[in-house]
DSSP file (Angstrom, degrees, kcal/mol; ACC not computed):
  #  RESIDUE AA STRUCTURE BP1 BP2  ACC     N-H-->O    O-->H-N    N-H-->O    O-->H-N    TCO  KAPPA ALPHA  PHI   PSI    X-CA   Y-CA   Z-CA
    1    1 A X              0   0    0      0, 0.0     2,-0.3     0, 0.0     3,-0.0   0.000 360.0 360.0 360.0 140.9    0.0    0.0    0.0
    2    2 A X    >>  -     0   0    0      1,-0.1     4,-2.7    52,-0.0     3,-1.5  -0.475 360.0-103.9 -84.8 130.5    1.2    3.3   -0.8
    3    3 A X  H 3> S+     0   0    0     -2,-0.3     4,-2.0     1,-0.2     5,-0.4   0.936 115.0  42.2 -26.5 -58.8    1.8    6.2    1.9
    4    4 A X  H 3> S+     0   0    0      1,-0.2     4,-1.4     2,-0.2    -1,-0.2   0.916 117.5  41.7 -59.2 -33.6   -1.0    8.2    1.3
    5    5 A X  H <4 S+     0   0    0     -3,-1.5    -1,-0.2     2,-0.2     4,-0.2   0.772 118.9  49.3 -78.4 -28.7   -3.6    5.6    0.8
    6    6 A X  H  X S+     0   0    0     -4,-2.7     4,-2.1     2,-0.2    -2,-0.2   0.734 108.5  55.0 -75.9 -20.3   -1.9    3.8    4.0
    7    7 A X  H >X S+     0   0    0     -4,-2.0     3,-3.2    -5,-0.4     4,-1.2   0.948 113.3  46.4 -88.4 -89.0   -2.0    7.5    6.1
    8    8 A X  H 3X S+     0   0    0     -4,-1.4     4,-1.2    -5,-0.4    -1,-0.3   0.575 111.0  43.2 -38.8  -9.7   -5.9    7.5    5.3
    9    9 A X  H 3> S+     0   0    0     -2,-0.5     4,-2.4    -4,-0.2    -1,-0.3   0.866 107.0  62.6-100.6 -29.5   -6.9    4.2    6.2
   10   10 A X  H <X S+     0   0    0     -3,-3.2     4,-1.8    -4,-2.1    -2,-0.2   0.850 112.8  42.3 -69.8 -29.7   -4.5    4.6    9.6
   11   11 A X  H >X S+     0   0    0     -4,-1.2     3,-3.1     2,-0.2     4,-1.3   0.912 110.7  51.1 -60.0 -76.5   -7.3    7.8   10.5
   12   12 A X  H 3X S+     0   0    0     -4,-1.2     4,-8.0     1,-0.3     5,-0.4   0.645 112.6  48.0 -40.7 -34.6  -10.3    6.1    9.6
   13   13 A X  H 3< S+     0   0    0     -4,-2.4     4,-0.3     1,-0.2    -1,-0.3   0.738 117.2  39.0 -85.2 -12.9   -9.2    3.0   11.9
   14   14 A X  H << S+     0   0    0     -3,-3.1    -1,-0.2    -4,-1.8    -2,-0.2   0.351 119.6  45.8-111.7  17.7   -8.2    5.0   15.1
   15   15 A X  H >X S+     0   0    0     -4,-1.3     3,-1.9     2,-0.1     4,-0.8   0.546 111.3  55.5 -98.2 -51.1  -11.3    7.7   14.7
   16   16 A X  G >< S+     0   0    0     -4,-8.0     3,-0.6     1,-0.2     4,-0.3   0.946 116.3  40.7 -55.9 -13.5  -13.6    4.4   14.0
   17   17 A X  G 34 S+     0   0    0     -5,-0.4    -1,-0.2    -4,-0.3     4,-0.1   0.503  99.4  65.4 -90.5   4.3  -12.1    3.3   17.4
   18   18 A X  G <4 S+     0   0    0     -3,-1.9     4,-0.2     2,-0.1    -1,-0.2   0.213  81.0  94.5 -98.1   4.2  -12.2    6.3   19.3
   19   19 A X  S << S+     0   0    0     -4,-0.8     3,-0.3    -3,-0.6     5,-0.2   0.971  86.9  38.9 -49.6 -75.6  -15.9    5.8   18.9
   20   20 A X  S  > S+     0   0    0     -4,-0.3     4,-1.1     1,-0.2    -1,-0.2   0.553 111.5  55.6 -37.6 -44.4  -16.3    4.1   22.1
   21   21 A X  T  4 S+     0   0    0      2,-0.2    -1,-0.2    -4,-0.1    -2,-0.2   0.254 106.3  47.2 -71.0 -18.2  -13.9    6.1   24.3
   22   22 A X  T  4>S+     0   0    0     -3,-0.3     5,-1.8    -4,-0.2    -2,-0.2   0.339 112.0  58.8-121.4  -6.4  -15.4    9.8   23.7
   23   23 A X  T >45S+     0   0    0     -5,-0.1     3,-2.3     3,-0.1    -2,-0.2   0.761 110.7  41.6 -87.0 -30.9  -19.0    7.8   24.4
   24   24 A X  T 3<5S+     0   0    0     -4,-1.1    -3,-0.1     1,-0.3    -2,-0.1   0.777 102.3  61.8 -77.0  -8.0  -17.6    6.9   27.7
   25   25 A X  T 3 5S-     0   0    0     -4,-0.2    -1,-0.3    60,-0.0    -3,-0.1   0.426 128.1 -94.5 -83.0 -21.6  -15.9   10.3   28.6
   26   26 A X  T < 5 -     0   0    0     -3,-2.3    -2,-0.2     2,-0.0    -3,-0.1   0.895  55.8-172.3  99.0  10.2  -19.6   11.6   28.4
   27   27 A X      < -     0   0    0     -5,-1.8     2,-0.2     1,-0.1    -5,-0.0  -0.340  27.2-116.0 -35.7 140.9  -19.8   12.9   24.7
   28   28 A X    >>  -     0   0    0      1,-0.0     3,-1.4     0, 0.0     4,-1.1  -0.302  23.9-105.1 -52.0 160.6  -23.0   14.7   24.1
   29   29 A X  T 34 S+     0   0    0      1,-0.3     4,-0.3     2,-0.2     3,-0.2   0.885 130.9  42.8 -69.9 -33.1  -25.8   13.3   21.4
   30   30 A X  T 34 S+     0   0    0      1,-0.2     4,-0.5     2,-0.2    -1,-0.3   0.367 113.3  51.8 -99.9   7.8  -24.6   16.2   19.0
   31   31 A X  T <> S+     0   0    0     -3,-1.4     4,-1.0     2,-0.2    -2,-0.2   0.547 113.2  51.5-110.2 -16.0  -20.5   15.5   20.0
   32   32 A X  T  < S+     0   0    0     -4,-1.1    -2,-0.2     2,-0.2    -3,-0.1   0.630 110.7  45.0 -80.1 -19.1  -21.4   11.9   19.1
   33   33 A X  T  > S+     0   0    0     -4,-0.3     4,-1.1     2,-0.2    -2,-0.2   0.718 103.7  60.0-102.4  -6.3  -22.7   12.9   16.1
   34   34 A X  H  > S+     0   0    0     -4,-0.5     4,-1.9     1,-0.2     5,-0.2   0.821 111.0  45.5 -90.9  -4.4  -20.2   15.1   15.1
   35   35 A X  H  < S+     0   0    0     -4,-1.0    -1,-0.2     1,-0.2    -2,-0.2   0.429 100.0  58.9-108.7  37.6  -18.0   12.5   15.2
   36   36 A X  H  > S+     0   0    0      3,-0.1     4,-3.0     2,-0.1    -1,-0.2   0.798 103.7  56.1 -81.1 -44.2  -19.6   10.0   13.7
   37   37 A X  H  X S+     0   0    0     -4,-1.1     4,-1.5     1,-0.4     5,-0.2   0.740 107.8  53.4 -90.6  -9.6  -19.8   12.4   10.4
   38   38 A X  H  < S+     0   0    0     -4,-1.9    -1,-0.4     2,-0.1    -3,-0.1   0.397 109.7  44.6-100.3  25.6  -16.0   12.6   10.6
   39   39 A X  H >> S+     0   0    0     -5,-0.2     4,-1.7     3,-0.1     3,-0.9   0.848 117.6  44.7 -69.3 -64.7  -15.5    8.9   10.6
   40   40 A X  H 3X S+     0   0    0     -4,-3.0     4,-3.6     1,-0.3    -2,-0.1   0.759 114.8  47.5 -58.1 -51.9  -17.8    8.6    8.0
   41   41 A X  H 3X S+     0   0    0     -4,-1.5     4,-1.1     2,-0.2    -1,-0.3   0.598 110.8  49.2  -6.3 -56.2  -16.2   11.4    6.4
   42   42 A X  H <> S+     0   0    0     -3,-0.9     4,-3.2    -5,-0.2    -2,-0.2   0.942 113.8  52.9 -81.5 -70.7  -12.5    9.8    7.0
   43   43 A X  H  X S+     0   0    0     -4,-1.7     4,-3.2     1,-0.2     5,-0.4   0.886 110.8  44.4 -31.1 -74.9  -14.3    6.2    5.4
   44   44 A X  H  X S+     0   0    0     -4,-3.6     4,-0.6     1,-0.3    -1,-0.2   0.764 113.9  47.8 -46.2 -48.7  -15.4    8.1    2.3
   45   45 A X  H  X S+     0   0    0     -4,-1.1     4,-2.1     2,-0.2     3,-0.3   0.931 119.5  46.9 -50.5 -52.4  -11.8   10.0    2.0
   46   46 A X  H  < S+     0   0    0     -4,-3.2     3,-0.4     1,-0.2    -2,-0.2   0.992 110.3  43.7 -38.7 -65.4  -10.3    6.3    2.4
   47   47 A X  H  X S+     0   0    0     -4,-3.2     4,-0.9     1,-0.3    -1,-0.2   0.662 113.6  56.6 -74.3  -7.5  -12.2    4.3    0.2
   48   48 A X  H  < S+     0   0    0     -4,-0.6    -1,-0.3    -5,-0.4     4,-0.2   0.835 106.4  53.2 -83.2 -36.3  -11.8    7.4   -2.8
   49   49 A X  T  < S+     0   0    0     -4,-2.1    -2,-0.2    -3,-0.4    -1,-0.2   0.197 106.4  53.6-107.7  17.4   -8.5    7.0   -2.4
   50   50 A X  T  4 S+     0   0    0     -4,-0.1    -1,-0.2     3,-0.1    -2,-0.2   0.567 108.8  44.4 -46.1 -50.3   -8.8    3.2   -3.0
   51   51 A X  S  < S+     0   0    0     -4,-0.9    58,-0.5    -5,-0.2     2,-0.3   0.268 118.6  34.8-100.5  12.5  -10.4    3.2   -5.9
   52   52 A X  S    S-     0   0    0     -4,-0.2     2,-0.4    56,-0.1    56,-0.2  -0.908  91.6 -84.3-146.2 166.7   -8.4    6.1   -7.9
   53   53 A X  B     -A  107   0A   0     54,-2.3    54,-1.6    -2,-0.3     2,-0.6  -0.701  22.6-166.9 -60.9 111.2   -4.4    7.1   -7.8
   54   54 A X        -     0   0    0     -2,-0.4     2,-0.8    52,-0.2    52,-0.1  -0.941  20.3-146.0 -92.6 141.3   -2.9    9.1   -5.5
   55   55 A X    >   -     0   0    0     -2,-0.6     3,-2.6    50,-0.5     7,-0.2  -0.803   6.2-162.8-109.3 101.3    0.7    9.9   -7.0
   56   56 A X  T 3  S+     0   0    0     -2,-0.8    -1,-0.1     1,-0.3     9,-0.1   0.610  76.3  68.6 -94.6  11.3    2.8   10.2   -4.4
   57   57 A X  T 3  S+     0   0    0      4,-0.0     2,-0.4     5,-0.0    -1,-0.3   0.621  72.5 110.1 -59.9 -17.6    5.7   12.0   -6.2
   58   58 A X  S <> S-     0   0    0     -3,-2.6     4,-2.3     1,-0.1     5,-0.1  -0.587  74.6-138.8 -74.2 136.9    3.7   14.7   -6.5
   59   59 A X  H >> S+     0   0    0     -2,-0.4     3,-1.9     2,-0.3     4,-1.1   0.968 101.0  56.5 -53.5 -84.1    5.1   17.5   -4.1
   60   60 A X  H >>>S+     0   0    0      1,-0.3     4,-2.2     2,-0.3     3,-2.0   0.926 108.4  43.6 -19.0 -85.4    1.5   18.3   -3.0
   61   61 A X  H 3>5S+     0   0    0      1,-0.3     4,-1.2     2,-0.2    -1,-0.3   0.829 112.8  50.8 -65.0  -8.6    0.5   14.9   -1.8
   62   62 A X  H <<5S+     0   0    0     -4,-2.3     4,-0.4    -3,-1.9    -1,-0.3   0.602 108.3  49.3 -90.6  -6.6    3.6   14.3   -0.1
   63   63 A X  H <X5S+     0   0    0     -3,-2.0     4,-1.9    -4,-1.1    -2,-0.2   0.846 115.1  48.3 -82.2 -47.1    3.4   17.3    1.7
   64   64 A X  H  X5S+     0   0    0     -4,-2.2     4,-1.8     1,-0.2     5,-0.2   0.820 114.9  41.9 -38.9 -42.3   -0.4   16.3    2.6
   65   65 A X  H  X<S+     0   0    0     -4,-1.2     4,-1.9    -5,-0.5    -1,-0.2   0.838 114.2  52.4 -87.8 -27.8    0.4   12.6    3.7
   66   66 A X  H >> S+     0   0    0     -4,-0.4     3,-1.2     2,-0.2     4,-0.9   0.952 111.3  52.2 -66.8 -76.7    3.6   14.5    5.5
   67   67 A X  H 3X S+     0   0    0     -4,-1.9     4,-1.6     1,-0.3    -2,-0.2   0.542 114.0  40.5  34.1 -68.5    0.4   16.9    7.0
   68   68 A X  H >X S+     0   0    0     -4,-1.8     4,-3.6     1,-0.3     3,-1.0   0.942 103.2  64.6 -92.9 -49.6   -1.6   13.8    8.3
   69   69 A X  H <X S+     0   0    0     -4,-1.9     4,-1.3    -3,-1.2    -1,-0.3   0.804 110.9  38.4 -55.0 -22.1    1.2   12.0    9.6
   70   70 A X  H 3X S+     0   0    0     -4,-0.9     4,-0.5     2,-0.2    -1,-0.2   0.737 115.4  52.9 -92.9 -20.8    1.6   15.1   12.2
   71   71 A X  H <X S+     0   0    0     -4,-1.6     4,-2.8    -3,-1.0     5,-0.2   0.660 107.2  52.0 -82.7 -21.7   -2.2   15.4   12.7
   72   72 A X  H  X S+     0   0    0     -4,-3.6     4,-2.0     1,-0.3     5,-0.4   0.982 112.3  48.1 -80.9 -38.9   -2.5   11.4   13.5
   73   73 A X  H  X S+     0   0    0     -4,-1.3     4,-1.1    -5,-0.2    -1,-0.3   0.773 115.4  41.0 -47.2 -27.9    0.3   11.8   16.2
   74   74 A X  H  X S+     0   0    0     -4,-0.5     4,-1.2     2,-0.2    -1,-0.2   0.702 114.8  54.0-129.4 -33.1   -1.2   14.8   17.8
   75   75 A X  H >< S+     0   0    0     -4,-2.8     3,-3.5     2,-0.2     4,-0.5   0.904 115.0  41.4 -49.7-100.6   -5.0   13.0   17.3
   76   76 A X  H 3X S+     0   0    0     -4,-2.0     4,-1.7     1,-0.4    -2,-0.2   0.512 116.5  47.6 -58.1 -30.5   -3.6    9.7   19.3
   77   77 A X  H 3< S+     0   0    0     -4,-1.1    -1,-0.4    -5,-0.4     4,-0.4   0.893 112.7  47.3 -52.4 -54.7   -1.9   11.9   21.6
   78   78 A X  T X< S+     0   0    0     -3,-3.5     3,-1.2    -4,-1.2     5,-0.3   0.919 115.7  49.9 -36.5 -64.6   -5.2   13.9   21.9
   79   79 A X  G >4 S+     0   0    0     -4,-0.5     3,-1.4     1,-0.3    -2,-0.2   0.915 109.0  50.2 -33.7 -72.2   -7.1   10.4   22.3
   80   80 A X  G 3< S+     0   0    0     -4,-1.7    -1,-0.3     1,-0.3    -2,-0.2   0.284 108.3  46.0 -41.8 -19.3   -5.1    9.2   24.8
   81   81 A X  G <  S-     0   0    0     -3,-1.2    -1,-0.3    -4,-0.4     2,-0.2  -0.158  83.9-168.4-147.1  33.0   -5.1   11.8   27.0
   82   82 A X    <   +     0   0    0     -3,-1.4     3,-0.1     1,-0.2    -3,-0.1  -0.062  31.3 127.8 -25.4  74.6   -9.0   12.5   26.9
   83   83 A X        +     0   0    0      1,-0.6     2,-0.5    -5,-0.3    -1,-0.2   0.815  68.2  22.4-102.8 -73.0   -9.8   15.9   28.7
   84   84 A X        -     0   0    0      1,-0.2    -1,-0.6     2,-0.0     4,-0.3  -0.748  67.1-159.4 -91.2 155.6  -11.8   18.5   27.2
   85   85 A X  S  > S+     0   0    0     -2,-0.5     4,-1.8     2,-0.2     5,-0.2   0.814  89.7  62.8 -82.8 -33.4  -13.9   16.5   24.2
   86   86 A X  T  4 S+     0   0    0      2,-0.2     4,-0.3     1,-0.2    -1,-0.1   0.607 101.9  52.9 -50.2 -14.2  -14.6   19.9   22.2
   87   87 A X  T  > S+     0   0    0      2,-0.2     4,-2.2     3,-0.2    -1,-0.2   0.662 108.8  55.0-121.8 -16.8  -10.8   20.1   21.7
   88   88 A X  T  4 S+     0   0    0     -4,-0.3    -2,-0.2     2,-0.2    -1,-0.2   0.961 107.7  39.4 -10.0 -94.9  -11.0   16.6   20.4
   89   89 A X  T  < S+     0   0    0     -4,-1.8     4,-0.5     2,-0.2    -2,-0.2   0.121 108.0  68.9 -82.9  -2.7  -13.3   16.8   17.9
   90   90 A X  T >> S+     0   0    0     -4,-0.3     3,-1.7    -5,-0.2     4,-1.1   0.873 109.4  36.2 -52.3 -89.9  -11.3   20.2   17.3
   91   91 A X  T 3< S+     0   0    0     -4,-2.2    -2,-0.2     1,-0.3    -3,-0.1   0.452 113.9  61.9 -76.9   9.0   -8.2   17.7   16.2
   92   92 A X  T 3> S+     0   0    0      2,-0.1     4,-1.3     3,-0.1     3,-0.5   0.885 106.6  38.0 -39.1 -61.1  -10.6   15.5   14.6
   93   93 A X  T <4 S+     0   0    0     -3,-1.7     4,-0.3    -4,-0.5    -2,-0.2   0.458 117.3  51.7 -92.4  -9.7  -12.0   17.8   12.1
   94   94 A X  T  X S+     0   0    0     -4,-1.1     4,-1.4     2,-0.1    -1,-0.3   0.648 111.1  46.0 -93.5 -27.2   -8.9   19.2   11.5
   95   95 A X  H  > S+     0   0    0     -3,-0.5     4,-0.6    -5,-0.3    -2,-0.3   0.743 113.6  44.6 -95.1 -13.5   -7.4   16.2   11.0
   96   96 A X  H  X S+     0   0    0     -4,-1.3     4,-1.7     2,-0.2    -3,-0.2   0.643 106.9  64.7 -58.7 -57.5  -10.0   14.6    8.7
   97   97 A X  H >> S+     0   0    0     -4,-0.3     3,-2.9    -5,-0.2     4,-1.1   0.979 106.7  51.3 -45.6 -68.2  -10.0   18.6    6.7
   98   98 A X  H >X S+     0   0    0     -4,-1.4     4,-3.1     1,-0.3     3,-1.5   0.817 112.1  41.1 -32.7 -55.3   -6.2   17.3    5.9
   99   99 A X  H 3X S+     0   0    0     -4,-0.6     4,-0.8     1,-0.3    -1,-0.3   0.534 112.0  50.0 -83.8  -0.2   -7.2   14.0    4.6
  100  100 A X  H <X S+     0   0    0     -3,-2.9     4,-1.0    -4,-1.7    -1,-0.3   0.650 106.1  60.5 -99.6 -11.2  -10.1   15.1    2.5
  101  101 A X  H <X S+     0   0    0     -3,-1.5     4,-1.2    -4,-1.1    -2,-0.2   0.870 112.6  34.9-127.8 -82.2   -7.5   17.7    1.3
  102  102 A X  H  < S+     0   0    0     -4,-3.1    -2,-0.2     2,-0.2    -3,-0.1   0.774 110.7  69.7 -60.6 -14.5   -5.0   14.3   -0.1
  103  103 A X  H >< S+     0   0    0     -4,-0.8     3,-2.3     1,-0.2    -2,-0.2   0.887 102.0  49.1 -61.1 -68.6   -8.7   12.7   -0.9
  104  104 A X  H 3< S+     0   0    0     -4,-1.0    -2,-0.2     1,-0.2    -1,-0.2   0.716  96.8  57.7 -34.8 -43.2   -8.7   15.4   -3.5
  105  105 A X  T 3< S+     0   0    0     -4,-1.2   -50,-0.5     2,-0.1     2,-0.4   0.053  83.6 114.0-107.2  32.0   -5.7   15.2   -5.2
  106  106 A X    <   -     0   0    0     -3,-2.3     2,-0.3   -52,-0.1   -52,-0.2  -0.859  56.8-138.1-102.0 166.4   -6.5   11.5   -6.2
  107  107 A X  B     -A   53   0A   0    -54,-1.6   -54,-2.3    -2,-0.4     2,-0.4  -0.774  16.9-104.3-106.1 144.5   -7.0   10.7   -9.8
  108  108 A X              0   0    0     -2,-0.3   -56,-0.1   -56,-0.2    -1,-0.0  -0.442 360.0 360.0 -70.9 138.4   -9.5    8.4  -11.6
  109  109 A X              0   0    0    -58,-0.5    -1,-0.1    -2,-0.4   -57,-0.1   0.197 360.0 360.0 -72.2 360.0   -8.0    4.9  -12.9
């Protein structure tokens, strides 16, 4: 698997598992739902970037997949260390913006 496709799939699988962990911290029904829509969101970006090219000699996506590699440390770090939940789903949506951002620059097959 190529970085960029491997950088998205590595979100989707520790926001679809952070699912559980921000219900048990006590998320609100609308903090559950906003992260639900960036899983879903994260999925979509994945599975686009399955089924088309990312070219990851281009300058642009390697600066993006560099981008997400600093946003998933600073998400699992986030996770992990579970205080406010708004600042969370702060470095959720920011980190999801990134990937939908390399989501973009794939090409059809």
């Amino acid at each position: 698997m190529n970085p960029s496709v491997e950088a998205l799939e590595n979100q989707y699988i520790v926001l679809r598992g952070s699912l559980s962990t921000l219900i048990g911290q006590g998320a609100t029904d609308a903090q559950q739902n906003q992260l639900r829509s960036a899983i879903a969101k994260s999925r979509d970006n994945y599975w686009l970037a399955t089924r088309r090219i990312l070219h990851d000699d281009d300058p642009e996506v390697a600066s993006l997949v560099s981008q997400m590699n600093t946003e998933q440390l600073s998400l699992d770090a986030t996770i992990k260390n579970l205080g406010d939940i708004s600042k969370v789903l702060d470095a959720i949506t920011k980190a999801v913006n990134v990937g939908s951002q390399l989501a973009a620059k794939a090409v059809a097959i």
